[in-house]
C-alpha positions as CSV (number, residue, x, y, z in Angstrom):
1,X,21.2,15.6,-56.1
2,X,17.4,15.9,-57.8
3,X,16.3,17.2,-54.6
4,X,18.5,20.5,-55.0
5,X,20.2,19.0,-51.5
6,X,23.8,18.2,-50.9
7,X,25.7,14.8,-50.2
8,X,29.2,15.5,-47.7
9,X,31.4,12.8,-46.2
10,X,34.2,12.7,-44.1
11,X,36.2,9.6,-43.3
12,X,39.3,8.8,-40.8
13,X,41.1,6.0,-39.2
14,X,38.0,6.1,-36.1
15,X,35.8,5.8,-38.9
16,X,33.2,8.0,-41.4
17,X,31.0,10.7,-41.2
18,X,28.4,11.4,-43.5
19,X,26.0,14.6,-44.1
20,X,22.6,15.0,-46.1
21,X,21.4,18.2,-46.3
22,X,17.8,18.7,-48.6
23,X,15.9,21.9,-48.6
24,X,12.5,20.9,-47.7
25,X,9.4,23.0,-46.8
26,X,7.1,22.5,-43.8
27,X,4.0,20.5,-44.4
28,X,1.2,22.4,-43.5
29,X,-0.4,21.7,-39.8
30,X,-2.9,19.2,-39.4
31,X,-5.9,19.4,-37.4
32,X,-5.9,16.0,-35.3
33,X,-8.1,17.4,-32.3
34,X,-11.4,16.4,-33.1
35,X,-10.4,13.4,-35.3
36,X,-11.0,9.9,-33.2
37,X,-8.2,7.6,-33.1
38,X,-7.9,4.8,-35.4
39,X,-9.5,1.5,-34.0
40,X,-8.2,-1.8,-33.8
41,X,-10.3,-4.1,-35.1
42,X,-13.4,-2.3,-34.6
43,X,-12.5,-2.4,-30.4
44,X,-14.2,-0.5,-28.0
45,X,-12.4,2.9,-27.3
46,X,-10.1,2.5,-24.4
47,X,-10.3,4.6,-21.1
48,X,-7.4,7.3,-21.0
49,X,-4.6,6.2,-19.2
50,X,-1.7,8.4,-17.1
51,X,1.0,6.9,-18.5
52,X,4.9,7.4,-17.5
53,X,7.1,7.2,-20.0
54,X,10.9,6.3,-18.3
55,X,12.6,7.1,-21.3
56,X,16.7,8.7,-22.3
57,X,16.9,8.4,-25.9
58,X,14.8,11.8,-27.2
59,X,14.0,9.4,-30.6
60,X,12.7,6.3,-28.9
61,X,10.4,9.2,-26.4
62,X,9.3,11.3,-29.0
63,X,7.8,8.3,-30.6
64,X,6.6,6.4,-27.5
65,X,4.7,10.2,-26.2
66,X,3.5,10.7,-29.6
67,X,1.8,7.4,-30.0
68,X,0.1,7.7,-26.9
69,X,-1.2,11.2,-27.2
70,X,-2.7,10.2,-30.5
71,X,-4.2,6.9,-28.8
72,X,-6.1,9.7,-26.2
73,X,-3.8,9.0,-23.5
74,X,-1.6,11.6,-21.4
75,X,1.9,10.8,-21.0
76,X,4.7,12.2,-19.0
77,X,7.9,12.1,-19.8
78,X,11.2,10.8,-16.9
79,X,14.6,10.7,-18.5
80,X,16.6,9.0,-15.4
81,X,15.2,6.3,-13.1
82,X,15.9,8.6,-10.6
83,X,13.1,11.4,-12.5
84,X,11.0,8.0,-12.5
85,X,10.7,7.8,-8.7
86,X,9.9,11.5,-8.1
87,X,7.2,11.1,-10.4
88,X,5.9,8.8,-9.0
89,X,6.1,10.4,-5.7
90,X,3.9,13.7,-7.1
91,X,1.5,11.7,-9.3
92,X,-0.4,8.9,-9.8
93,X,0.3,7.2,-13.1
94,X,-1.7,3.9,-14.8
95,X,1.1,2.7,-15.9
96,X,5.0,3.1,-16.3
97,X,6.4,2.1,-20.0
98,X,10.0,2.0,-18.3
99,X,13.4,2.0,-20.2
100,X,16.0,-0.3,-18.9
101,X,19.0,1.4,-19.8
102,X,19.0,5.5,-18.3
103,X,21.3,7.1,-16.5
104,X,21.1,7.8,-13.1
105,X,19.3,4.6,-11.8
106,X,18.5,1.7,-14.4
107,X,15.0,0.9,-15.1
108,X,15.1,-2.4,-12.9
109,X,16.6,-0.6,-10.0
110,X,14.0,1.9,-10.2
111,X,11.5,-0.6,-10.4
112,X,12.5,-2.7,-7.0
113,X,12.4,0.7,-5.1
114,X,8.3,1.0,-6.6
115,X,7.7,-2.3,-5.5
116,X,9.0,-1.6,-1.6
117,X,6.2,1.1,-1.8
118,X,2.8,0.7,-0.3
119,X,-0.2,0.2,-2.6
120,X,-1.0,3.4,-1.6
121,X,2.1,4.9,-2.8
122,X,1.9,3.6,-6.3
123,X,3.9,0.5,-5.4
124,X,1.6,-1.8,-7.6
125,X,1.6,0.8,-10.3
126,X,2.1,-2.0,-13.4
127,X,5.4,-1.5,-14.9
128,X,6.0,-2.9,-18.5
129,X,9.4,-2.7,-19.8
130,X,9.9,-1.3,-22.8
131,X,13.4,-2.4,-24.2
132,X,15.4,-3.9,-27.3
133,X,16.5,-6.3,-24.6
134,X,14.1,-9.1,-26.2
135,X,15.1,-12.6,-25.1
136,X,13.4,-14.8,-22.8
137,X,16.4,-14.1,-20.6
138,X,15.7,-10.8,-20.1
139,X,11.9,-10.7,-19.9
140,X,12.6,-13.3,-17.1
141,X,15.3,-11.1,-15.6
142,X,12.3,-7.9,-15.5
143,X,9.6,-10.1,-14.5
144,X,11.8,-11.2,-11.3
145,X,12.7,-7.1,-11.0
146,X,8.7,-6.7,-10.4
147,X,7.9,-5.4,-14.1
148,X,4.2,-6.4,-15.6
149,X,5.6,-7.4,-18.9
150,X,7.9,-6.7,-21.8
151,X,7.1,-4.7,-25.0
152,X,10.1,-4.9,-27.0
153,X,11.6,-2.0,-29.5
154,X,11.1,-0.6,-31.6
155,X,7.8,0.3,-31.0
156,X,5.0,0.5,-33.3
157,X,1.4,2.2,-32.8
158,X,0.0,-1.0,-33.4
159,X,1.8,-2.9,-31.3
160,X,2.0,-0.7,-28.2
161,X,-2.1,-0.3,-28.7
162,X,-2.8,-3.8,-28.9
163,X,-0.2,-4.2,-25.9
164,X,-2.1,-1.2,-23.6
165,X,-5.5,-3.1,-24.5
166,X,-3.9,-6.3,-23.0
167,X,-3.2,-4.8,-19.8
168,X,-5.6,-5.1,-16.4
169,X,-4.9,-1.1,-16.6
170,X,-6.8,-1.2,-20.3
171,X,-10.4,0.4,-19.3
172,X,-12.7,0.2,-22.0
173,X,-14.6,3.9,-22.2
């Protein structure tokens, strides 16, 4: 390969396996900390949020934390609906971006336990599902679990900021 990498493949009855392997070097570290976030269409800066992020896959969370750090927010990361709930029972949270498939507890069970909480409780916390599920079936099927809305994967920066800013929750600074 011009990259100086290797190209393997393996391949049986069940099906194939392939393997890229390049030798690349660390980028070196940027300083992000005092740079402001990118605005959307010259928009007011929003309020941070406490967002929960009900996420399995360690891709699709990565991305989803990442985006909101870098949009000033502070997320926290629950891998099971069942993580979801004690969360919620230890913190107050702005907002839940909630998976629908985990393990554990699905992301619509957990969400009809929230909403047999009191207000006080965090059982109004909005919950937006955040899902490849993306027909008008399913957005029907979460909106009738008790979730806020539907922002469907995959996920962009754009996307989820414009989405945030659309939200009751979205406090301008």
């Amino acid at each position: 390969m011009l990259l100086g990498g290797s190209l393997a493949f393996e391949s049986s009855p069940s099906g194939s396996l392939f393997a890229v392997c390049l030798p690349l070097q660390s980028a070196p570290p940027r300083e992000l900390k005092n740079a402001p976030a990118p605005q959307l269409d010259d928009e007011q800066p929003m309020a941070p949020l406490k967002v929960l992020v009900a996420e399995d896959n360690p891709v699709n969370s990565t991305i989803a934390m990442k985006f909101l750090e870098g949009m000033r927010h502070t997320p926290t990361l629950a891998t099971t609906g069942q993580e979801v709930l004690e969360c919620m029972r230890n913190e107050f949270f702005d907002l839940v971006l909630m998976d629908i498939q985990m393990p554990e507890m699905d992301g619509l069970e957990a969400t009809r336990i929230i909403r047999s909480w009191p207000k006080s409780e965090g059982g109004e916390t909005p919950i937006v599902a955040m899902t490849a599920h993306a027909f008008p079936s399913d957005t029907e099927r979460f909106m009738a679990a008790g979730m806020n809305g539907h922002l469907a994967k995959p996920i962009s920066r754009q996307d989820l900021e414009r989405f945030l800013r659309s939200m009751p929750t979205a406090r301008q600074a």
